[in-house]
Residue frames as a rotation matrix with the C-alpha (Angstrom) as fourth column:
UNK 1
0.513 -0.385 -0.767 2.93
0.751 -0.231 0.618 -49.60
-0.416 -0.893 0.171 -18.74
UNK 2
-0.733 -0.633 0.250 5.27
0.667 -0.595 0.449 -47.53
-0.136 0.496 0.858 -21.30
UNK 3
-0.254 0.314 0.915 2.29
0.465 -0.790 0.400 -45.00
0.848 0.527 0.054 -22.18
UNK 4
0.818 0.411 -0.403 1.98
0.487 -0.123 0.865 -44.27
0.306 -0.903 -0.301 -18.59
UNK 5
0.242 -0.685 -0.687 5.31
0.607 -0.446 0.658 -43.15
-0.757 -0.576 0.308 -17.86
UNK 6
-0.624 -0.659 0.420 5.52
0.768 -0.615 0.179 -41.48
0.140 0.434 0.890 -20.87
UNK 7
0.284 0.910 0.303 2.21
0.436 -0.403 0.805 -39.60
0.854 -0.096 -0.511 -19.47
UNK 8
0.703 0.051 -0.709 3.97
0.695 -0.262 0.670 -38.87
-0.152 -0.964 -0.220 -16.36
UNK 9
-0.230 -0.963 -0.140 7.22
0.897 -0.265 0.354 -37.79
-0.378 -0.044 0.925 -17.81
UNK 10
-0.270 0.365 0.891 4.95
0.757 -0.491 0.431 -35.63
0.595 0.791 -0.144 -20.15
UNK 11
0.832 0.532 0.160 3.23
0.243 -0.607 0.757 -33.77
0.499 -0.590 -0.634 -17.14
UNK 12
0.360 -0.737 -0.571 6.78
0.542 -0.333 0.772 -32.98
-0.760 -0.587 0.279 -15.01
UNK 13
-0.629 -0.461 0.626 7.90
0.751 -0.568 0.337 -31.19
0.201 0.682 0.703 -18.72
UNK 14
0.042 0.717 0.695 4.84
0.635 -0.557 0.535 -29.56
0.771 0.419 -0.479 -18.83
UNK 15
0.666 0.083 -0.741 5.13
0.744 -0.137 0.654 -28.44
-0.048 -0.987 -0.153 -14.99
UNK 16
0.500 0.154 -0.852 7.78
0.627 -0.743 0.234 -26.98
-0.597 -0.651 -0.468 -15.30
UNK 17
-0.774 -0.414 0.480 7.66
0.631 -0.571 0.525 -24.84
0.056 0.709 0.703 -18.19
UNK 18
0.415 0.906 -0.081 4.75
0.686 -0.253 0.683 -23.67
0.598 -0.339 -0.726 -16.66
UNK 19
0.934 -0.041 -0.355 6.26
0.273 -0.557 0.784 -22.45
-0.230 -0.830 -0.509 -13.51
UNK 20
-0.617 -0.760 0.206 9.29
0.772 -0.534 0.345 -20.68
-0.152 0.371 0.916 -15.77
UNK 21
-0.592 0.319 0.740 6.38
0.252 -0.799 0.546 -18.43
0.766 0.510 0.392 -16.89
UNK 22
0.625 0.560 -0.543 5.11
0.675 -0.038 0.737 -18.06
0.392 -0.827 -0.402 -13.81
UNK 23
-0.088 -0.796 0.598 7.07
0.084 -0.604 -0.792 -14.88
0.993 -0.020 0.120 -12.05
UNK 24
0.406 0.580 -0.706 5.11
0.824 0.101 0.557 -15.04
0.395 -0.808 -0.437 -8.98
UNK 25
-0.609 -0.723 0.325 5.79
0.514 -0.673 -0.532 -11.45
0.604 -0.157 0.782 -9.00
UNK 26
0.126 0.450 -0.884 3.97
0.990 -0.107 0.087 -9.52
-0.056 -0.886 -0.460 -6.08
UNK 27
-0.236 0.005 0.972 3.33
0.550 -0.824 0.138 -5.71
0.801 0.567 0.192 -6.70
UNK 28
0.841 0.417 -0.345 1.72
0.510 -0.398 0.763 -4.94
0.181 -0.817 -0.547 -3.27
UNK 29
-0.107 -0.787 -0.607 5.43
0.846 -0.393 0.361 -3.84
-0.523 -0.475 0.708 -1.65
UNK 30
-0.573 -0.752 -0.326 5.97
0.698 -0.656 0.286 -1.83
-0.429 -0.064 0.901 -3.84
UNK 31
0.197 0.926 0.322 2.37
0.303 -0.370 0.878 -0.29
0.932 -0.076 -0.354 -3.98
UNK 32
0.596 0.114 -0.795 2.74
0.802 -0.039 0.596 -0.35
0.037 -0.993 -0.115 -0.18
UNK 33
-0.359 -0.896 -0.261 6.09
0.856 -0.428 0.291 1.94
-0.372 -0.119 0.920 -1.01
UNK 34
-0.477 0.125 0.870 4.74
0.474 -0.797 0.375 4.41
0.740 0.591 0.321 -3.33
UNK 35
0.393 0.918 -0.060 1.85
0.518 -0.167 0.839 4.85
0.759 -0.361 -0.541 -1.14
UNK 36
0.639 -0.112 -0.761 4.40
0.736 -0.199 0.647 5.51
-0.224 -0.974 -0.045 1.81
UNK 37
-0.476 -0.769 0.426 6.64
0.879 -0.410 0.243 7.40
-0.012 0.490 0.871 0.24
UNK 38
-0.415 0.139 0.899 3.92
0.181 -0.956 0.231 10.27
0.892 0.259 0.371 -0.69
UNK 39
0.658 0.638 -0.400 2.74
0.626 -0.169 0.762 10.15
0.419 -0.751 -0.510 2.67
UNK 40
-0.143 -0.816 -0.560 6.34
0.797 -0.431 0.423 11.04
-0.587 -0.386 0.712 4.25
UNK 41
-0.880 -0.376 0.289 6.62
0.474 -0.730 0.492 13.58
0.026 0.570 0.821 1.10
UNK 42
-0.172 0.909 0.379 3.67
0.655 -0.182 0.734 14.71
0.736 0.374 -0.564 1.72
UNK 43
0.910 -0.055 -0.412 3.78
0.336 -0.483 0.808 15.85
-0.244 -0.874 -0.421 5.61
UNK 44
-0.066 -0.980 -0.190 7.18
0.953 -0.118 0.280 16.93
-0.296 -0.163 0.941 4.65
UNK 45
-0.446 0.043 0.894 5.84
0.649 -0.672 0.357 19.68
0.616 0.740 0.272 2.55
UNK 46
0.316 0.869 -0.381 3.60
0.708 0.051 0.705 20.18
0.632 -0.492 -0.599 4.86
UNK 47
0.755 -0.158 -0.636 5.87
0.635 -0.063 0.770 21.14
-0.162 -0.985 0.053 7.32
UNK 48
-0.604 -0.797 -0.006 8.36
0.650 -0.497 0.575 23.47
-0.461 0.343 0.818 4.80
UNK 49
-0.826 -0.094 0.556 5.80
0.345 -0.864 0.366 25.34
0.447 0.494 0.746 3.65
UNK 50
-0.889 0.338 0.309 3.73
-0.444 -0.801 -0.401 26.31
0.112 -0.494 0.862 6.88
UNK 51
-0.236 0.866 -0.440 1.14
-0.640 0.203 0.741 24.44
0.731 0.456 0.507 6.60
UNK 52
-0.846 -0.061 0.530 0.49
-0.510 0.380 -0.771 23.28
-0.154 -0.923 -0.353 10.70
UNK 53
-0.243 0.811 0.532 -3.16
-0.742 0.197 -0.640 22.25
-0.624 -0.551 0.554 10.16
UNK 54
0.665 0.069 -0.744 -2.77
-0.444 0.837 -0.320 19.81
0.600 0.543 0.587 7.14
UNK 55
-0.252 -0.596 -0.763 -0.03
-0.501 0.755 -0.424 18.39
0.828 0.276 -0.489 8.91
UNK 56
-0.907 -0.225 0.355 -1.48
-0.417 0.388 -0.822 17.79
0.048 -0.894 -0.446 12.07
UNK 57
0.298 0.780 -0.551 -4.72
-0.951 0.291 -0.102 16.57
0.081 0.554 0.828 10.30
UNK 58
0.319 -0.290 -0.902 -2.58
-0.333 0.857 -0.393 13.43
0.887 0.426 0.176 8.53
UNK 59
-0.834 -0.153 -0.530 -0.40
0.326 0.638 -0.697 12.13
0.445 -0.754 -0.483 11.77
UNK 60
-0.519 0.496 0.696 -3.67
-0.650 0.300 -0.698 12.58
-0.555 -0.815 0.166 13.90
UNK 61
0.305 0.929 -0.208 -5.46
-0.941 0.260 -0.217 10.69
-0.148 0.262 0.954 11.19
UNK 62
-0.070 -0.726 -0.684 -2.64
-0.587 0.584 -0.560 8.29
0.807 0.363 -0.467 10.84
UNK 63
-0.836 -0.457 0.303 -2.39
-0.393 0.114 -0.912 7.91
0.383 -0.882 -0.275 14.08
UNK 64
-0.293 0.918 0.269 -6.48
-0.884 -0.153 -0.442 6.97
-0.364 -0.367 0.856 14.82
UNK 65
0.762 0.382 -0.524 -6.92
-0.587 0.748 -0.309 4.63
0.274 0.543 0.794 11.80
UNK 66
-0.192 -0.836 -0.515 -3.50
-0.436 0.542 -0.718 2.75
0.879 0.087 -0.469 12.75
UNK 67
-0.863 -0.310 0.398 -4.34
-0.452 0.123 -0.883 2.32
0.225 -0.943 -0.247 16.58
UNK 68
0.098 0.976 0.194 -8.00
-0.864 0.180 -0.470 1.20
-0.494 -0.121 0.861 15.25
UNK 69
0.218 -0.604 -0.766 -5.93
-0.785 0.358 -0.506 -1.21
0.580 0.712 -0.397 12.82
UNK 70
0.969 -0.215 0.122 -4.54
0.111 0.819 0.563 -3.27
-0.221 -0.532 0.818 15.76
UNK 71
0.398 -0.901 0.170 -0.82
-0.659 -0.153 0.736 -1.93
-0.638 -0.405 -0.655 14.15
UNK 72
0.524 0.285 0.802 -1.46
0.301 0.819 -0.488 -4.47
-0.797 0.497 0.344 11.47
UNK 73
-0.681 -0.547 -0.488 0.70
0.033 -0.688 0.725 -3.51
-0.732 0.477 0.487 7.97
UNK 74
-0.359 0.808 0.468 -2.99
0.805 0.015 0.592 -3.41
0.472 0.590 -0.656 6.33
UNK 75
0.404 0.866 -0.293 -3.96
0.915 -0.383 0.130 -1.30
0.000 -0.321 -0.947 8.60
UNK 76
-0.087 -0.955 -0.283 -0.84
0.630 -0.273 0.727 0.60
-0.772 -0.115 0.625 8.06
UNK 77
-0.946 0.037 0.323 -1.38
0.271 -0.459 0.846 1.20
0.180 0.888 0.424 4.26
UNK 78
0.100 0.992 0.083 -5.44
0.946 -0.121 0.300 1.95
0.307 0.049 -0.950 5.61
UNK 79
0.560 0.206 -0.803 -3.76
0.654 -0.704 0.275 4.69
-0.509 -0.679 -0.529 7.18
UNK 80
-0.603 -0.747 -0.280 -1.61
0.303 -0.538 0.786 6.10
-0.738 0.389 0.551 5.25
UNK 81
-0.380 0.662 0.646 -4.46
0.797 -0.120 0.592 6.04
0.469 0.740 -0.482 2.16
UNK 82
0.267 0.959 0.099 -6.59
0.859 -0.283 0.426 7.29
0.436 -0.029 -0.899 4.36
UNK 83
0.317 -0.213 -0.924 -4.45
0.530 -0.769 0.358 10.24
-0.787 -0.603 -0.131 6.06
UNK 84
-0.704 -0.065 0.707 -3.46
0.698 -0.246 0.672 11.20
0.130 0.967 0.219 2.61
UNK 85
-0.264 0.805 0.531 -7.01
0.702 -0.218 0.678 11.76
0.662 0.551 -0.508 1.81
UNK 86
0.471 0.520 -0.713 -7.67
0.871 -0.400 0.284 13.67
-0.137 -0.755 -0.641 5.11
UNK 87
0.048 -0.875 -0.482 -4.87
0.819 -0.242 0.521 15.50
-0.572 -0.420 0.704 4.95
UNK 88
-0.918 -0.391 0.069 -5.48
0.321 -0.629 0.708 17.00
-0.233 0.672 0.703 1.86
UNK 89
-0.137 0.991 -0.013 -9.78
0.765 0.114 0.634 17.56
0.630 0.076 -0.773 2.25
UNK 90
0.537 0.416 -0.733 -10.16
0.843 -0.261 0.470 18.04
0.004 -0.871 -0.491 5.82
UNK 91
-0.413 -0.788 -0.457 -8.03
0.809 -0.548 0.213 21.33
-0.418 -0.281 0.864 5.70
UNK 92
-0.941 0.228 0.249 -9.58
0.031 -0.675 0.737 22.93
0.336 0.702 0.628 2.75
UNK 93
0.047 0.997 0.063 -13.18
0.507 -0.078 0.858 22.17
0.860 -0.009 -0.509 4.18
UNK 94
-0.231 -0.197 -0.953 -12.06
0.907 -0.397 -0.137 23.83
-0.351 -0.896 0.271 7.62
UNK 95
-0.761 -0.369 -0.534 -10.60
0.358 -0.925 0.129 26.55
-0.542 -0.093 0.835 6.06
UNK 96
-0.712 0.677 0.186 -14.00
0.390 0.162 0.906 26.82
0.583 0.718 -0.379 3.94
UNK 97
0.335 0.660 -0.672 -16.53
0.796 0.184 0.577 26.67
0.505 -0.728 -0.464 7.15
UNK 98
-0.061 -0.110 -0.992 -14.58
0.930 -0.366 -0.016 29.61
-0.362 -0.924 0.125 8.69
């Protein structure tokens, strides 16, 4: 019976010096921030330095991929990525094609 409990006591040490090194840190937020962050700073610029058809590029693409989302906060950060990317393409290939 004694090498049993000292087998049990052994696993509750081990446990939790385990879950001291464990941080269960989570990086997404503040992925999810950055990500929002250059959107906003992004259409801001947009809008200070004249630039009507990139910005109305990103909030209609924002605006498409979010309402296709369901409003979800995945589909949230799908939009934002993806209005980024529009934003800053779909302008130059316009202004390209004309």
């Amino acid at each position: 019976m004694e090498p049993q409990s000292c087998y049990l006591q052994s696993d509750a040490i081990k446990e939790s010096v385990m879950g001291i090194g464990l941080a269960h840190m989570d990086f997404t937020p503040l992925f999810y921030g950055v990500v929002m962050f250059l959107g906003l700073w992004s259409m801001w610029h947009k809008i200070t330095h004249g630039q009507v058809l990139g910005f109305t590029v990103e909030v209609s693409v924002f605006a498409l991929v979010f309402m296709l989302h369901g409003g979800t906060m995945a589909g949230g950060f799908a939009a934002m990525v993806c209005a980024l990317l529009g934003g800053s393409i779909l302008p130059r290939t316009i202004r390209r094609n004309k």
